[in-house]
C-alpha positions in Angstrom: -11.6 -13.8 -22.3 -8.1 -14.9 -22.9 -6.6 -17.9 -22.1 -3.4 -17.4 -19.9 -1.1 -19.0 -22.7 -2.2 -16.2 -25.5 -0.7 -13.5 -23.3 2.7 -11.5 -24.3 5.4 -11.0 -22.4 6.5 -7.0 -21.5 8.7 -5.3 -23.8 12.4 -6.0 -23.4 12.1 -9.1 -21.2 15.1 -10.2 -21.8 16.8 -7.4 -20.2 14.5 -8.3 -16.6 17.6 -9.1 -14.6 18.3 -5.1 -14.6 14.3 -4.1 -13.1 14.2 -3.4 -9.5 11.1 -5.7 -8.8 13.0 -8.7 -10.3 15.9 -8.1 -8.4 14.4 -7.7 -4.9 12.3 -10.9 -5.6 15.8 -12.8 -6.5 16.6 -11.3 -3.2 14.0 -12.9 -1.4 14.2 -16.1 -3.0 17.6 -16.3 -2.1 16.8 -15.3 1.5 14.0 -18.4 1.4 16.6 -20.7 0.1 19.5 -19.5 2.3 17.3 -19.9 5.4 15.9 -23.8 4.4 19.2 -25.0 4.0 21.4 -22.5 6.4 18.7 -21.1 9.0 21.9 -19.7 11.2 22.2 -16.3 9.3 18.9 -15.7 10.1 20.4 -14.8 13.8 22.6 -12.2 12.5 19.1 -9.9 12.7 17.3 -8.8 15.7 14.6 -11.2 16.6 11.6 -9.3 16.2 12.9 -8.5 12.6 13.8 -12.1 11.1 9.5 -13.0 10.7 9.5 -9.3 8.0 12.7 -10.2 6.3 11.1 -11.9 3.0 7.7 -10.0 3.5 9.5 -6.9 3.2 11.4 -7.7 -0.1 7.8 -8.9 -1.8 6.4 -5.4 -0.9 9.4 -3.2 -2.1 9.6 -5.9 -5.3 5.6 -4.7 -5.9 6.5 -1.1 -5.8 9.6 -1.2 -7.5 7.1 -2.9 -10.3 5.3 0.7 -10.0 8.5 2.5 -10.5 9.3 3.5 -14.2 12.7 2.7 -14.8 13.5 4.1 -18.2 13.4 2.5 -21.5 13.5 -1.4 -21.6 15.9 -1.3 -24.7 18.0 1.3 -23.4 22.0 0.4 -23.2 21.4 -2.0 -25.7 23.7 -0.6 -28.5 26.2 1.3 -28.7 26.5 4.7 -29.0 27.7 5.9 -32.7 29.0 9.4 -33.1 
């Protein structure tokens, strides 16, 4: 078995910022930080909704992991003609 440390990261890595799953679990990050340190906007949504809010974003982050979303060097150079 391999040891945690020997692993490699996915191709194109660098570019993560553009997958869906790393964006949505910004998303909820953001939503944990916002509601520590500002738990007001949390009112803005219906009260039976504000408990799902993060939940939610972890779930769509995992499918959105699922999703193929094109080559992970694509866009990186320009085109030549």
């Amino acid at each position: 078995m391999t040891s945690f440390c020997n692993r490699r990261l996915v191709p194109g890595w660098q570019r993560c910022y553009r997958w869906l799953s790393i964006q949505l679990l910004a998303l909820a990050a953001a939503a944990e930080l916002v509601q520590a340190y500002d738990p007001a906007w949390m009112y803005l949504l219906p009260e039976t909704a504000r408990q799902y809010v993060v939940p939610t974003l972890v779930a769509l982050a995992m499918i959105g992991r699922l999703i193929k979303q094109g080559d992970p060097h694509a866009g990186d150079h320009p085109i030549k003609n």
